[in-house]
Steps between C-alpha positions, in 0.01 A plus 500: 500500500312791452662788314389822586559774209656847628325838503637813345383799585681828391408848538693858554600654776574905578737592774813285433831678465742306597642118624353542853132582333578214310574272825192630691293446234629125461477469810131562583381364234703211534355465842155402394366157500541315182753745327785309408678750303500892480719671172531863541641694157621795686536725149120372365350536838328128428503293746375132405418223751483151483262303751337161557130637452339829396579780712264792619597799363388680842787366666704576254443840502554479887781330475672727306370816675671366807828504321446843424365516127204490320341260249401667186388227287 
């Protein structure tokens, strides 16, 4: 068996001000193929994401723009 080593990618994001930012965030982000975990530090703004292969930073930027914030770095 093959064992495939995780991604992490983490990065901030502006916009977030409270537990439902928080969820939305998760959520979209959480919704794209490969993610396998999303961690969103409400207080740092960081939000780091754990995934099965690299993941294009266009997306997410999208992502996250759907959910109503913006990535910043």
């Amino acid at each position: 068996m093959t064992r495939i080593s995780p991604h992490i990618t983490s990065f901030r994001v502006n916009g977030m001000s409270c537990g439902h930012c928080v969820r939305a965030v998760s959520d979209e982000i959480g919704a794209l193929a490969g993610v396998g975990d999303v961690d969103v530090d409400l207080a740092t703004g960081t939000v780091t994401v754990t995934s099965d292969k690299p993941l294009d930073h266009a997306e997410l930027a999208a992502a996250v723009y759907e959910a109503g914030c913006e990535v910043v770095s």
